[in-house]
SELO-468710 format. One line per 2 residues: their letters; for each residue x, y, z of C-alpha. Coordinates in steps of 0.02 Angstrom, whole numbers. Layout:
a = X,Y,Z | ...
This chain:
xx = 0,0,0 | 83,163,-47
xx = 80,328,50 | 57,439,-89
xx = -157,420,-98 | -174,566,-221
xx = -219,436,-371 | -347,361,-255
xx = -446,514,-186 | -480,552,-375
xx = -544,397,-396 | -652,446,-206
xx = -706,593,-301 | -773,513,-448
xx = -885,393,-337 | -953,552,-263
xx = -1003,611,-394 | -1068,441,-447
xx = -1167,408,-280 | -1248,591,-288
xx = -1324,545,-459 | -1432,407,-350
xx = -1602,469,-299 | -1595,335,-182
xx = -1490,200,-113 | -1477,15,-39
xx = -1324,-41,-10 | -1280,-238,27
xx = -1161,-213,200 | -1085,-362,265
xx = -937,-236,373 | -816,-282,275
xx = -672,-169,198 | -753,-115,30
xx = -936,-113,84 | -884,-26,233
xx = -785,102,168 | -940,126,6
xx = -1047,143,173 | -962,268,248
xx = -940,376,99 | -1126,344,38
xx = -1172,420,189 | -1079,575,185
xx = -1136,607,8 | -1336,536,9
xx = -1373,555,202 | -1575,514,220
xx = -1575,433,25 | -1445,280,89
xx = -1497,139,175 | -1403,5,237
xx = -1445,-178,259 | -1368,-322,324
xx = -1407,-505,282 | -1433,-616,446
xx = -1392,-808,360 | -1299,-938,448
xx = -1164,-930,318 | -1101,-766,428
xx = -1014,-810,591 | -1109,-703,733
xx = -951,-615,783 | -943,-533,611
xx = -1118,-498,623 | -1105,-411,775
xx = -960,-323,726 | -1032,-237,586
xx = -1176,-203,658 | -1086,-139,808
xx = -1000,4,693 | -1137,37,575
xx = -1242,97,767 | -1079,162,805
xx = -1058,279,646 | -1247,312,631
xx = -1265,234,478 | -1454,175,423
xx = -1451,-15,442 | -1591,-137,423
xx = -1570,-327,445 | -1652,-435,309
xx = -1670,-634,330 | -1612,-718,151
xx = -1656,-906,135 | -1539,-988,31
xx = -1517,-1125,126 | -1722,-1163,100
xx = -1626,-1171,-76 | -1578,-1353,-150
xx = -1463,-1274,-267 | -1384,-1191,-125
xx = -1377,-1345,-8 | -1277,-1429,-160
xx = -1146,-1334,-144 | -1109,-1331,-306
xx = -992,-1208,-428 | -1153,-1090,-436
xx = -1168,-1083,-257 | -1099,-882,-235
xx = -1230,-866,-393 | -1375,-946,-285
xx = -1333,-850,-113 | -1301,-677,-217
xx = -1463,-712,-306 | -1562,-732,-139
xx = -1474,-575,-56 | -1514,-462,-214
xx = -1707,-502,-223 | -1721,-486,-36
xx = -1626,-315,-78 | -1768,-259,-210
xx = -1893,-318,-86 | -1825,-202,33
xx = -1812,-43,-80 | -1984,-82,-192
xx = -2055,-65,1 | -1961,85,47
xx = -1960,192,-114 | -1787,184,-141
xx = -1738,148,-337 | -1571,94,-333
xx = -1478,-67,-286 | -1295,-89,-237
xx = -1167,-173,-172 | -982,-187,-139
xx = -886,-249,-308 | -702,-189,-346
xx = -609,-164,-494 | -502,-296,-421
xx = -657,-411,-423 | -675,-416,-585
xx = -523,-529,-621 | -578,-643,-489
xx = -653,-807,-589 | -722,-864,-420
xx = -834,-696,-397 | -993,-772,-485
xx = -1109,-659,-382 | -1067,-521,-498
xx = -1179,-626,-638 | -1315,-632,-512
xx = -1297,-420,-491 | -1300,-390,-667
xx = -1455,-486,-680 | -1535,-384,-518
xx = -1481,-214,-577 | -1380,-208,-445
xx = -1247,-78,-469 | -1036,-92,-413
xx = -995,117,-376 | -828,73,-315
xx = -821,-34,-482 | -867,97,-595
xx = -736,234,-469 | -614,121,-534
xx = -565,89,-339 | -440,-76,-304
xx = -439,-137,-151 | -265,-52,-98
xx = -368,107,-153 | -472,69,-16
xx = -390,7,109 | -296,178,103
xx = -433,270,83 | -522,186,234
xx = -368,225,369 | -378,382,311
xx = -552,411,372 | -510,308,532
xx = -611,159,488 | -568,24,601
xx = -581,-98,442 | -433,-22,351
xx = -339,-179,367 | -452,-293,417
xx = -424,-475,334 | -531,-537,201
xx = -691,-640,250 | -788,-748,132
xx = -965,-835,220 | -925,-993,304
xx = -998,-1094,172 | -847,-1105,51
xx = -754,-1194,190 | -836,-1352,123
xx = -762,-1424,-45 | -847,-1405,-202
xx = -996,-1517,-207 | -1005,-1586,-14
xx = -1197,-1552,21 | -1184,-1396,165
xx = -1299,-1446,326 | -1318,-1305,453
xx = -1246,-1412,624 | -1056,-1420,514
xx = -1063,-1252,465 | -1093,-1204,646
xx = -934,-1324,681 | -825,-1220,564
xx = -881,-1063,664 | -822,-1126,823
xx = -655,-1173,736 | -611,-1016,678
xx = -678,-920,815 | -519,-1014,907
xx = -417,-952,758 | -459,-771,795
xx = -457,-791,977 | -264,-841,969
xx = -243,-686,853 | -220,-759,693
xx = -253,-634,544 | -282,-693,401
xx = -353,-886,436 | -466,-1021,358
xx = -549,-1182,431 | -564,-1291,312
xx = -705,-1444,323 | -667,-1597,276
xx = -759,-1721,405 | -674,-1771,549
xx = -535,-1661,474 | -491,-1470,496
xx = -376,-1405,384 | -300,-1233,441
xx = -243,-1104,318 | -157,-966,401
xx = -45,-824,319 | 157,-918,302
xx = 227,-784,418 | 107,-833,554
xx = 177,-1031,528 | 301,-1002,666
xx = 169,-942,788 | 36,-1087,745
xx = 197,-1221,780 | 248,-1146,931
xx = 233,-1226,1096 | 159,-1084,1178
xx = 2,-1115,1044 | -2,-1272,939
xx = -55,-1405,1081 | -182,-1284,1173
xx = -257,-1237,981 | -257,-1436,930
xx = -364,-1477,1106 | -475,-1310,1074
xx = -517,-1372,880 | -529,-1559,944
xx = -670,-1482,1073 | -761,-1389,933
xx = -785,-1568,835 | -641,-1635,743
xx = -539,-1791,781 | -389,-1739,686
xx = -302,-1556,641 | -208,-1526,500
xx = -99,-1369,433 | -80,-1319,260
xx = 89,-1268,222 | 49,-1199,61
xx = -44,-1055,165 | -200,-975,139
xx = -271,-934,-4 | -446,-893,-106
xx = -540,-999,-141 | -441,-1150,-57
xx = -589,-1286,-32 | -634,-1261,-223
């Protein structure tokens, strides 16, 4: 991340000017860097024509939920929780390649439900320009065929961009680590049930109690496979942490522990 954040407040400037063109907004928040940072800005430019809301699904640990609800009381932002089904969804359950497609399409016509009740015309939600390279980032399919619009997208704003951009305004999320919804801990194609995905909650909520950054619990049966970041490999191995961590994940369901040492990465249970 450079210092120099001139190129990037343009690119801040050009989704003002994008977001004041909305009579009115909705904007998918899940408190996460970009759709915390198009929150915050939002905001400041529409003020009474934003609203927020928040998806409550089991695929969100509660801890995250909290959290960004937390902040968005915190800030004064307008939030409204929505329920979204998908896992009333067969398609869903599958777990299938399509699966992001099935969730995003369940989140985006709860979304027009929302705003065809409120009066508010437009639909959005937090796509990158970074995104857009991402093969993995099917949801974008199920946007396009919402009319659900990507500001920071069409700003032209990377992730760097907003990560910068975000410290600068003293959002706590600057450098938070990326989060994807518990459900992709599964492998492609093992049918999700709602009691394992609950197990894989408890597992990383020992992750992030032991201060790991950047971490994935990965489902495979009786099997957790942890991917951390490589320069935390030292601290995972240690004896101050590696027996107490095996016994904690052991006590949240599995009967064996594994660690990756290829380290974490996207999409990892694909």
């Amino acid at each position: 991340m450079t210092d120099d954040i001139g190129p990037a407040l343009e690119k801040e400037d050009a989704l003002k000017r994008i977001l004041a063109g909305y009579g009115g907004l909705v904007l998918a928040y899940s408190g996460g860097v970009d759709s915390t940072y198009l929150a915050a800005v939002a905001h400041e430019v529409l003020r009474d024509r934003l609203r927020l809301v928040i998806a409550d699904s089991p695929s969100i640990p509660r801890s995250e939920f909290e959290e960004a609800t937390a902040l968005a009381r915190e800030k004064e932002w307008p939030l409204d929780v929505i329920q979204t089904l998908e896992f009333d969804n067969p398609e869903f359950v599958k777990n299938n390649r399509n699966r992001c497609y099935v969730c995003k399409g369940e989140l985006f016509a709860r979304m027009r439900q929302y705003a065809d009740d409120n009066a508010f015309p437009v639909l959005a939600y937090g796509e990158t320009a970074d995104d857009q390279a991402d093969a993995t980032r099917v949801g974008k399919i199920a946007a396009r065929e919402n009319g659900v619009v990507a500001p920071l997208l069409e700003a032209g704003l990377k992730k760097d961009d907003i990560r910068a951009l975000s410290r600068q305004r003293g959002l706590p999320t600057w450098n938070k680590a990326s989060f994807a919804c518990l459900a992709s801990r599964f492998p492609t194609g093992r049918a999700l049930n709602l009691d394992e995905l609950a197990q894989v909650e408890r597992a990383e909520e020992v992750l992030k109690k032991y201060g790991f950054r950047q971490y994935r619990a990965r489902h495979h049966g009786d099997t957790c496979r942890i991917e951390i970041d490589l320069d935390e490999l030292e601290k995972i191995i240690s004896p101050d942490v590696r027996p107490a961590l095996v016994q904690e994940l052991k006590r949240a369901g599995y009967r064996f522990v594994t660690l990756d040492l290829a380290g974490y990465k996207t999409g990892g249970n694909s």
